[in-house]
N, C-alpha and C positions, 0 to 999 in steps of 0.2 A: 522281411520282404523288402524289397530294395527297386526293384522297377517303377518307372514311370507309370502313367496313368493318365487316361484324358480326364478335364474336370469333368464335375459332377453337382449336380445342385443338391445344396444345405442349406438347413437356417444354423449361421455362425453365429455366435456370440463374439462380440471384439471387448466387452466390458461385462461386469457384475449388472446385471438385469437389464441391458442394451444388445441388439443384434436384430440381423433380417436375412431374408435369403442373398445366398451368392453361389458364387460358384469355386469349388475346391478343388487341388488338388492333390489326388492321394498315391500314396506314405508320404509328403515331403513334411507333414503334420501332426502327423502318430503311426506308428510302429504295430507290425505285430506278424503271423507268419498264416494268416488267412485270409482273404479280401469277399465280402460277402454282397451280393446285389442284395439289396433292402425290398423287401416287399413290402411289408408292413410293421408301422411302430404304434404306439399308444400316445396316450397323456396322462400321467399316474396325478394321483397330489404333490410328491415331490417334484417332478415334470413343471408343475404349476412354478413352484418354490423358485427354483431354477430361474425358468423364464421370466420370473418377477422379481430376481433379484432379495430372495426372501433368504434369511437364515445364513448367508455364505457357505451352500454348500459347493462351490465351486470355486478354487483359489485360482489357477490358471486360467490364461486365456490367451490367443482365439481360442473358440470353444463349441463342439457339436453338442446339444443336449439330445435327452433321449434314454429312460432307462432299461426299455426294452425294445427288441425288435427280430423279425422273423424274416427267414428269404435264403437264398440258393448258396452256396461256395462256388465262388467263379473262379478262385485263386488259390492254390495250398501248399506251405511246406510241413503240413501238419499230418502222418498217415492218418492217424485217427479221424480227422474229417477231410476226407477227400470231396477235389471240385464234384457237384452234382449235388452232393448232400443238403439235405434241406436242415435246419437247425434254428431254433432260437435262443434267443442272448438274455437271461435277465440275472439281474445281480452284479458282483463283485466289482461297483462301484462304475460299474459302465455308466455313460451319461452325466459322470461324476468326477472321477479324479481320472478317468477315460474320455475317449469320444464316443457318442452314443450312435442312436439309431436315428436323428431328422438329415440324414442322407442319405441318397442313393445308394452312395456304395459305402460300405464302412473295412476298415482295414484294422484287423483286433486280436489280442493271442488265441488260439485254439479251443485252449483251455478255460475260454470263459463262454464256448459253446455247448450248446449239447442239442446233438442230433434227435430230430422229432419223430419218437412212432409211425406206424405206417396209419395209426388212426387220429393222426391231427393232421390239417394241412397248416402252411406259414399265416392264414389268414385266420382260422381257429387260434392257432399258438396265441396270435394278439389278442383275441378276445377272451381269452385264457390270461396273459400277459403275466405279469410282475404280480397282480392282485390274486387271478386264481392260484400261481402258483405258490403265492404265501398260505391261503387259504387251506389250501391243500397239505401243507408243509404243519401249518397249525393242528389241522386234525389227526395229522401223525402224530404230532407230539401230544398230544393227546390221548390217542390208543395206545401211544407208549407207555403213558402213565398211567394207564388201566380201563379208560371209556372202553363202553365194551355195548353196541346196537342191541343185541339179546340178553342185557344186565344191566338195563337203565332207569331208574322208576323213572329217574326225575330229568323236566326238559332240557335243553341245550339253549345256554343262551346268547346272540348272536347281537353285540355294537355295532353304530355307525355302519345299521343293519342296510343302507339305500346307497352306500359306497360299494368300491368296487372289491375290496376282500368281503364286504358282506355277503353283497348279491351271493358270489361265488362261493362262498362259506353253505350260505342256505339251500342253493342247490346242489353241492356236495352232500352236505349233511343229510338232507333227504335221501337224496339217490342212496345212500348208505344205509337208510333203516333208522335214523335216529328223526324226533321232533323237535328241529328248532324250534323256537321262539325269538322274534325280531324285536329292535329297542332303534326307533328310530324317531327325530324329530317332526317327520313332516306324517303324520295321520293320516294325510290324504291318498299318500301311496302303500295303506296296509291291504287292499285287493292285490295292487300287484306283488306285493312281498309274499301274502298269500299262495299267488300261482306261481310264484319260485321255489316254493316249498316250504315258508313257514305253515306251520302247525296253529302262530297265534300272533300275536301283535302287542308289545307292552308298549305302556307310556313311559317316554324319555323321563317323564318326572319322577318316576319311580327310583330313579339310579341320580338323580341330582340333588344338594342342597345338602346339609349336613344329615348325617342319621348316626344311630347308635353301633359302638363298637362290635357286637354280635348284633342280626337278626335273622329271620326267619328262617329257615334252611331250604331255600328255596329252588335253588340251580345245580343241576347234576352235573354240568360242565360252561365253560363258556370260552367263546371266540373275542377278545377284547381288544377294537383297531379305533379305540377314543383314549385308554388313557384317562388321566387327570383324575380328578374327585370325582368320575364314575369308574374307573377301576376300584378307587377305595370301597364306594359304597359296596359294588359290586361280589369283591374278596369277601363282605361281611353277609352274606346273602346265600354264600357256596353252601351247598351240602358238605359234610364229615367226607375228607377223602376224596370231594372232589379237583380240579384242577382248572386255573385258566390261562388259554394260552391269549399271550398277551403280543399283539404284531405290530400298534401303531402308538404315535406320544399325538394325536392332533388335538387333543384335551391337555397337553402338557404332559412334565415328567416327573412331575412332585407327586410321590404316592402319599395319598392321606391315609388318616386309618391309625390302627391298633394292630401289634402283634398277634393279637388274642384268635383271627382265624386259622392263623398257622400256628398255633400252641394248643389251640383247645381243641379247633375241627380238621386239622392235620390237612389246611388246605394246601393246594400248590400253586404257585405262581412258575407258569414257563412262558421264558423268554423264547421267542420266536424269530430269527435272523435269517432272512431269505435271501442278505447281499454276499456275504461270505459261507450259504451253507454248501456242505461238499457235493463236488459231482458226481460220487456213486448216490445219495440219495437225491438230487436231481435224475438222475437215469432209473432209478426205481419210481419214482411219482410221477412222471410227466406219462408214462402210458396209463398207469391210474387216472390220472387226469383226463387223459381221453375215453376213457371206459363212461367213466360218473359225471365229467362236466360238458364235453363236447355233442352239442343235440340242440333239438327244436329251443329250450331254456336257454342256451346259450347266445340264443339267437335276439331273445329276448330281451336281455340285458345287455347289450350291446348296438353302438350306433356307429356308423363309419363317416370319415368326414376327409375333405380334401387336404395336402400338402399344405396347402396354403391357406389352411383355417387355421393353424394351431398357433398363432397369438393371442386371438380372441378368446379361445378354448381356455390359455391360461387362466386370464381374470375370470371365468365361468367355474373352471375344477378351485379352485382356489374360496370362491363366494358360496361354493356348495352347490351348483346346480345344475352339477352332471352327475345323470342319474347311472348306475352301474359301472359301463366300460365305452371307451370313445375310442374307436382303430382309426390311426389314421392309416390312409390310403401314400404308401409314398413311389413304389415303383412296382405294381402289381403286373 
């Protein structure tokens, strides 16, 4: 796409963890063959990263961050999304080695959209965002592997259960027939994890500190977005045959542990990649996702906040103390 454009407000980034709003103008700054008016974007943990200058995942610059975001096609050389289309963006490195969504308008290839059901709107998609849609991506890989709601003695268990793959994990998982069980630090929000759809409430300490190469055969499956030495404990904890799908490192990426649950109890460890997974199975989950996670619940777990809060948001998602999902509001 090659036309002019009048600016548009963003928060640029001009440096690795430095930037504030301005105003842009688009394509003269990225490329692509569909120009989207932004309704609504998030603030993921990465998002946080980004904005704080954490980890380098961002090598160029000027730089729009933002890893997802929902809103109209106002612009298209793409048939497949023509202007009018409503669509959300997450993944394949948008807001990353792309420009993302803290703009108004964003200008991006095609093919890193995908048109949203007639049962989500752009303002759902976000509170769905990059988290439910891993969430959701996880429990596929999961039933691939043979979870199965009408074949499960044993419960589902659910990390870094008061995040935003959690939340959405739990109320997935319910809406499907299975009983999670949450694993989260803060006790005080096990009522609200409760009326998301946990089943029960374990303590964090249960999955930290060293423990033995085999125990108890405890977990029929589990959704794992910490990583670190609670993955390990956790792998030793699985039931025979079961599987965990694994979506986040914020515990780190050192697996501890012993071979012995994938030799002796035929566990599985799946890897879960929602930035590069394909767009036919984006096109099959996202109306799943509005069947099971779009509803009064989602309402629940989810806060909206102005254009112009999400500095402050960073150092917040980052210290842990956003609870669920945070939409921002950018041109509704």
């Amino acid at each position: 796409m090659t036309t002019q454009s009048a600016p548009v407000k963003a928060l640029l980034q001009t440096e690795e963890g430095k930037g504030d709003f301005a105003d842009i103008t688009l394509p003269t700054l990225t490329e692509g063959d569909i120009k989207v008016a932004v309704a609504y974007s998030t603030i993921n943990y990465k998002d946080g990263m980004v904005l704080k200058g954490v980890g380098r995942l961002v090598r160029n610059f000027p730089h729009v961050p933002g890893v997802d975001f929902a809103g109209t096609v106002i612009e298209s050389e793409d048939p497949a999304k023509p202007v009018g289309a409503k669509v959300v963006v997450t993944g394949w490195r948008v807001g990353e080695a792309y420009w993302g969504g803290y703009s108004e308008q964003q200008v991006l290839k095609g093919k890193f959209a995908t048109i949203l059901p007639d049962n989500i709107t752009p303002k759902q998609a976000m509170g769905v965002g990059t988290a439910g849609f891993t969430a959701m991506l996880a429990i596929d890989h999961l039933e691939r592997a043979g979870l199965n709601a009408n074949d499960n003695p044993k419960p589902i268990l659910v990390t870094g259960a008061s995040g935003g793959v959690g939340t959405c994990s739990l109320v997935l998982l319910s809406a499907l027939g299975y009983q999670p069980v949450a694993v989260t630090g803060r006790p005080e929000q096990a009522d609200w994890l409760k009326a998301l759809g946990a089943h029960d409430v374990a303590p964090r300490d249960d999955l930290t500190g060293k423990g033995k190469p085999l125990e108890r055969e405890t977990w029929g499956g589990a959704i794992d977005s910490v990583g670190g030495g609670m993955l390990g404990r956790l792998l030793a904890q699985m039931a025979s045959g079961a599987s965990v799908a694994a979506v986040g490192l914020a515990g780190g990426s050192e697996l501890t542990g012993t071979v012995l649950p994938f030799l002796l109890r035929g566990v599985n460890l799946l890897g879960v990649d929602s930035v590069m997974c394909p767009q036919s199975t984006r096109d099959r989950l996202w109306p799943r996702i509005g069947t099971h996670l779009v509803g009064a619940k989602l309402e629940t777990i989810t806060t909206e906040h102005d254009f112009a809060a999400l500095p402050a948001l960073a150092d917040d998602i980052l210290a842990g103390k956003i609870r669920g999902r945070a939409i921002i509001r950018i041109n509704p």
